[in-house]
C-alpha positions as CSV (number, residue, x, y, z in Angstrom):
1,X,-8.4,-1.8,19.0
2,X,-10.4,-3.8,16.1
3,X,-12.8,-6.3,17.5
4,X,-13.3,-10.1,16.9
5,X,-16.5,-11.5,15.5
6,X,-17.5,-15.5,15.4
7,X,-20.0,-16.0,13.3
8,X,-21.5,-19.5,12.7
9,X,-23.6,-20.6,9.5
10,X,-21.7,-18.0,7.6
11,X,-22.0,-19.4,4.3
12,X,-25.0,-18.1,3.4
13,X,-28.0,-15.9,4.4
14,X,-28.1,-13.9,7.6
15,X,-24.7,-15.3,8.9
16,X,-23.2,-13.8,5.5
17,X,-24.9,-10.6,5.6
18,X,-23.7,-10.0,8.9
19,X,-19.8,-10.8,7.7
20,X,-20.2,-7.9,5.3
21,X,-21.7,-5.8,7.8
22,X,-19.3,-6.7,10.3
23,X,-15.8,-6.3,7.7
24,X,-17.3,-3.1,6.1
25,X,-17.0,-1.6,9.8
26,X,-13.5,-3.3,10.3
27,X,-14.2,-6.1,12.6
28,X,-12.1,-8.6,12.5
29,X,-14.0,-12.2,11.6
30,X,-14.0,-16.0,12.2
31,X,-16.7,-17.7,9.8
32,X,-17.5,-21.1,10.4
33,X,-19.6,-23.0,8.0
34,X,-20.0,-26.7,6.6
35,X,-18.7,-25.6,2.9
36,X,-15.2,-25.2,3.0
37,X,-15.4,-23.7,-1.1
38,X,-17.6,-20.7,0.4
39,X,-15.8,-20.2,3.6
40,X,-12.6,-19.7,0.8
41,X,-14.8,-17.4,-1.5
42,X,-16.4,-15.0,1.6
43,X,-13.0,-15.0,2.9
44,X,-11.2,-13.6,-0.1
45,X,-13.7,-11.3,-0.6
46,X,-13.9,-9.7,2.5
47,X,-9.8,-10.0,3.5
48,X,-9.7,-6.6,1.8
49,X,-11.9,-4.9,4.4
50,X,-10.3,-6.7,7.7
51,X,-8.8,-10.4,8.7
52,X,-10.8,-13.3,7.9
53,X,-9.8,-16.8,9.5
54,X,-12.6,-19.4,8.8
55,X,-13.4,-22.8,10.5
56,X,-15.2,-26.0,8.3
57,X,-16.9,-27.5,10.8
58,X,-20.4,-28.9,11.8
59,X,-21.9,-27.5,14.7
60,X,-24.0,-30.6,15.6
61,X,-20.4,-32.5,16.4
62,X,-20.0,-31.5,19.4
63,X,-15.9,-32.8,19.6
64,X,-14.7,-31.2,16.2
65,X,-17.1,-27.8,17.4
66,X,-15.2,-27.8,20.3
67,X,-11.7,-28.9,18.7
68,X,-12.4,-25.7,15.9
69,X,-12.5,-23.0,18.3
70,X,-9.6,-24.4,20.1
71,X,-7.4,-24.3,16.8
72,X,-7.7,-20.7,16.7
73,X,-4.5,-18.9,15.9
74,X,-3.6,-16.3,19.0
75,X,-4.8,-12.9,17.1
76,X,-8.0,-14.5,16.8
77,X,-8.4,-16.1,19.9
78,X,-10.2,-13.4,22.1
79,X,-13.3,-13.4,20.9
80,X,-15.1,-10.2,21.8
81,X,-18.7,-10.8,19.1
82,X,-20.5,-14.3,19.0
83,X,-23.2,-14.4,16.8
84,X,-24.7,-17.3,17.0
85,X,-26.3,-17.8,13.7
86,X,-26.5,-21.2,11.9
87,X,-29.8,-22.8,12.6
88,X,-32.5,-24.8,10.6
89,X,-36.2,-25.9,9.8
90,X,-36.9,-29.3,8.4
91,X,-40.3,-30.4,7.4
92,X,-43.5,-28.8,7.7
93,X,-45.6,-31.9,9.2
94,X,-48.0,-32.0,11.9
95,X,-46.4,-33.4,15.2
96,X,-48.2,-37.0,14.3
97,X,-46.4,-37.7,11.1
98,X,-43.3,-35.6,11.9
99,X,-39.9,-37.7,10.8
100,X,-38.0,-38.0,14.0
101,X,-34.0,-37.0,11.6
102,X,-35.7,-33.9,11.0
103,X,-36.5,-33.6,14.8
104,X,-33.4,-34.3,15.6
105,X,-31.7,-32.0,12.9
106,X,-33.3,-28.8,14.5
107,X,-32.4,-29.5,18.0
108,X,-28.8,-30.3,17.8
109,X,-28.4,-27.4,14.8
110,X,-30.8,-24.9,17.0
111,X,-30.2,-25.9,20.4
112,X,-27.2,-28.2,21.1
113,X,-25.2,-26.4,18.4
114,X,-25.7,-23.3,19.8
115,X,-24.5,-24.4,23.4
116,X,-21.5,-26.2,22.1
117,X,-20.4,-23.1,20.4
118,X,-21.1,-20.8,23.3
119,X,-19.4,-23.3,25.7
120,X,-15.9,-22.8,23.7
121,X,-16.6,-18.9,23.0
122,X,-18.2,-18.3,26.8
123,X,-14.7,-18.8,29.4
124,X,-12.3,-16.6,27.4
125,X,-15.3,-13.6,27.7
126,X,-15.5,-14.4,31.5
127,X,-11.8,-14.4,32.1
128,X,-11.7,-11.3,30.2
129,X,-14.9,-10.0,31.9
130,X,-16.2,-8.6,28.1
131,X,-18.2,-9.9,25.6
132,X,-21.2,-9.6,23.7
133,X,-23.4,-12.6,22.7
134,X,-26.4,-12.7,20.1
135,X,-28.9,-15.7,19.4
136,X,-30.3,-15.7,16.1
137,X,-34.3,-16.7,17.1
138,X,-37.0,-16.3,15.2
139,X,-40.8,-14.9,15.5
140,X,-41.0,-19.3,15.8
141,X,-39.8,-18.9,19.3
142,X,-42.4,-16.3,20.5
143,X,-45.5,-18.1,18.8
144,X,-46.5,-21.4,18.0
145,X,-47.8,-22.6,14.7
146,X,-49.6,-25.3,13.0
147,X,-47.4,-28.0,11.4
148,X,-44.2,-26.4,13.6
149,X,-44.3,-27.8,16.7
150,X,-40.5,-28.9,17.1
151,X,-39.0,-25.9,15.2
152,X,-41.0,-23.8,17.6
153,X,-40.0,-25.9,20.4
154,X,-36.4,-25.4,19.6
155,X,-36.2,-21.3,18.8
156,X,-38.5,-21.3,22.7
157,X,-35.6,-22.9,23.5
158,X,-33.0,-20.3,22.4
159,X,-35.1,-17.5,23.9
160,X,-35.2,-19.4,27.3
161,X,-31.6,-20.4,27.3
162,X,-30.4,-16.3,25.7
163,X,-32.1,-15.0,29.0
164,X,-30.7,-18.1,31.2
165,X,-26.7,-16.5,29.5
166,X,-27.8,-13.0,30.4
167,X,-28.6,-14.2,34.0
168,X,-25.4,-16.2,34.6
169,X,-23.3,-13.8,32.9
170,X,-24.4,-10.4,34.4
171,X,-21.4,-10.9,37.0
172,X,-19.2,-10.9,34.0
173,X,-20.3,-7.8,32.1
174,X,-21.5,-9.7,29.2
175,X,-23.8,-8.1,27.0
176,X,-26.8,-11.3,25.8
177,X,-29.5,-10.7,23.6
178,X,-31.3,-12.3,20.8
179,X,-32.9,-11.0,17.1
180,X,-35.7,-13.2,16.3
181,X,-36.7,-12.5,12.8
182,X,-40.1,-13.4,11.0
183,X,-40.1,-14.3,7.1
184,X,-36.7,-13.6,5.6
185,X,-36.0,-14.8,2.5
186,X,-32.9,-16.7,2.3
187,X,-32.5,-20.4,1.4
188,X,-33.4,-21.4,5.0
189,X,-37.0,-22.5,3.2
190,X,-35.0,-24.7,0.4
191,X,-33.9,-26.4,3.3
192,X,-37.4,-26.8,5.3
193,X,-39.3,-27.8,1.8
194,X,-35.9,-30.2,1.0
195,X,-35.3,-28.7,-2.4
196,X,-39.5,-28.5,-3.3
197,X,-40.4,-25.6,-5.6
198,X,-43.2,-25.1,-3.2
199,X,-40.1,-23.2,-1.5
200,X,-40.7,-20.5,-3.8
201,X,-43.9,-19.5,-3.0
202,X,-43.3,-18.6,0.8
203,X,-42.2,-15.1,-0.5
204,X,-44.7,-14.6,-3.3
205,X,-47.3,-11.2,-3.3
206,X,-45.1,-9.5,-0.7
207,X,-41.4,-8.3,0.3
208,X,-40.0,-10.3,2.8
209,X,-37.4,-9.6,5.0
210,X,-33.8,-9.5,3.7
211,X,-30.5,-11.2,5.0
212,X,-29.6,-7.5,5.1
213,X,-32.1,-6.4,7.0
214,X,-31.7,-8.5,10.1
215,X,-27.6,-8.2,9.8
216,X,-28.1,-4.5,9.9
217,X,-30.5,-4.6,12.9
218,X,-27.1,-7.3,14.6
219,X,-24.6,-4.3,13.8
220,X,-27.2,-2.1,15.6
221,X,-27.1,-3.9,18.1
222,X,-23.8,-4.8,19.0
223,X,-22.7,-1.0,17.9
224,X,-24.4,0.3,21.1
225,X,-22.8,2.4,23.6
226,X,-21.3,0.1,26.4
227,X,-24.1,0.6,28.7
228,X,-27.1,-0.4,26.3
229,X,-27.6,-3.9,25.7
230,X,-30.4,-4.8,23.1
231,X,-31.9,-7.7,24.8
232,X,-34.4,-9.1,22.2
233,X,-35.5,-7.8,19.2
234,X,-38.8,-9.2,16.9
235,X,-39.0,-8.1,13.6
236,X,-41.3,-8.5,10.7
237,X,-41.7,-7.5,6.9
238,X,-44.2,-5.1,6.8
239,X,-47.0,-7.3,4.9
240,X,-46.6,-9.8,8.3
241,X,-48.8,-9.6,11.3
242,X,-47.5,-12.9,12.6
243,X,-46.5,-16.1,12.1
244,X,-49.6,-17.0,9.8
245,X,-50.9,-13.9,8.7
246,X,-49.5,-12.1,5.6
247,X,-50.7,-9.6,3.5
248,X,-50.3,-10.8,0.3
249,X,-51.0,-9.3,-3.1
């Protein structure tokens, strides 16, 4: 029996790797993205590995997030794979002089939109007593750094809340676990520097993570036997330490 994979912010980066993973291993997908043109150009591409349905929807709206999962035609209805993916970093300003949209952009993307996807995905995997959840984190969430006080504050938040699911849902048999990457390079920094060039330089004089790499360590992940649930995972590029120290060359 083929399983069903959500995956949200699958338009680009991570959440896109993992599609190809995912299809290349003939899991069925639901990709849910803001830009309906990509959605359309992922899903042709990957309907000739396995079936594609997408959602265009924001996950900060809590009423159309909700109204999205509920449209779901029947053979794609029980969701067996969330990956909750989409996620972002605005800004790089000290707490003082932070702009309080970009404050509230990472929390209801990071946190809020997280919940309010989980809360439409979580009852059928209780009913059905299966499931397998992963939060995408970041190294953000396990260390604090300078100038990233909220972003931090909102990927602690995913860890606390991944380990509050794992709790609640242990009855259930659902699997919970988060990936918190370091450095990858995607266009998740276009975002945070709002289009600067200065975005360019985060991966300069060393190999950053891929989206490849973190959506093959997902597939490991949820590929485990039944019994083996990877409950967090940090990784780093080799040329990273931590949050603030890189080897660069």
């Amino acid at each position: 029996m083929k399983k069903t994979a959500l995956i949200t912010g699958a338009t680009s980066g991570i959440g896109r790797a993992t599609a190809n993973q995912f299809a290349k291993h003939g899991i069925n997908l639901i990709l849910c993205g803001r830009r309906q043109e990509r959605l359309d150009s992922i899903q042709k591409a990957l309907s000739k590995e396995t079936d594609v349905h997408t959602l265009n929807f924001d996950v900060r709206d809590r009423e159309k997030t909700l109204e999205a999962i509920a449209s779901l035609p029947k053979e794609f209805q029980n969701i067996d794979i969330l990956i909750n993916n989409a996620g972002n970093a605005h800004g790089l300003d000290p707490i003082q002089t932070g702009d309080l949209d970009d404050w509230d952009a990472m929390m209801d993307i990071n946190v809020k939109g997280l919940l309010y996807v989980s809360k439409a995905v979580m009852p059928g995997m209780t009913e059905r007593k299966s499931g397998h959840i992963i939060n995408i984190g970041s190294s953000a969430g396990k260390e604090v750094y300078p100038k990233g006080s909220v972003y931090c504050g909102s990927k602690h938040a995913v860890l606390a809340i991944t380990e509050g699911m794992r709790i609640d849902l242990n009855p259930f048999g659902i699997k919970v676990g988060a990936i918190n990457p370091g450095l990858v390079e995607t266009e998740f920094s276009e975002v945070r520097f709002k289009g600067d060039a200065a975005a360019k330089n985060v991966y300069k004089g060393f190999k950053a993570l891929q989206a490849e790499d973190v959506a093959d360590v997902i597939y490991f992940a949820i590929s485990r036997p039944a019994h083996v649930n990877i409950a967090d995972v940090l990784m780093f590029c080799t040329a990273q330490a931590s949050s603030t120290i890189v080897k660069k060359t």
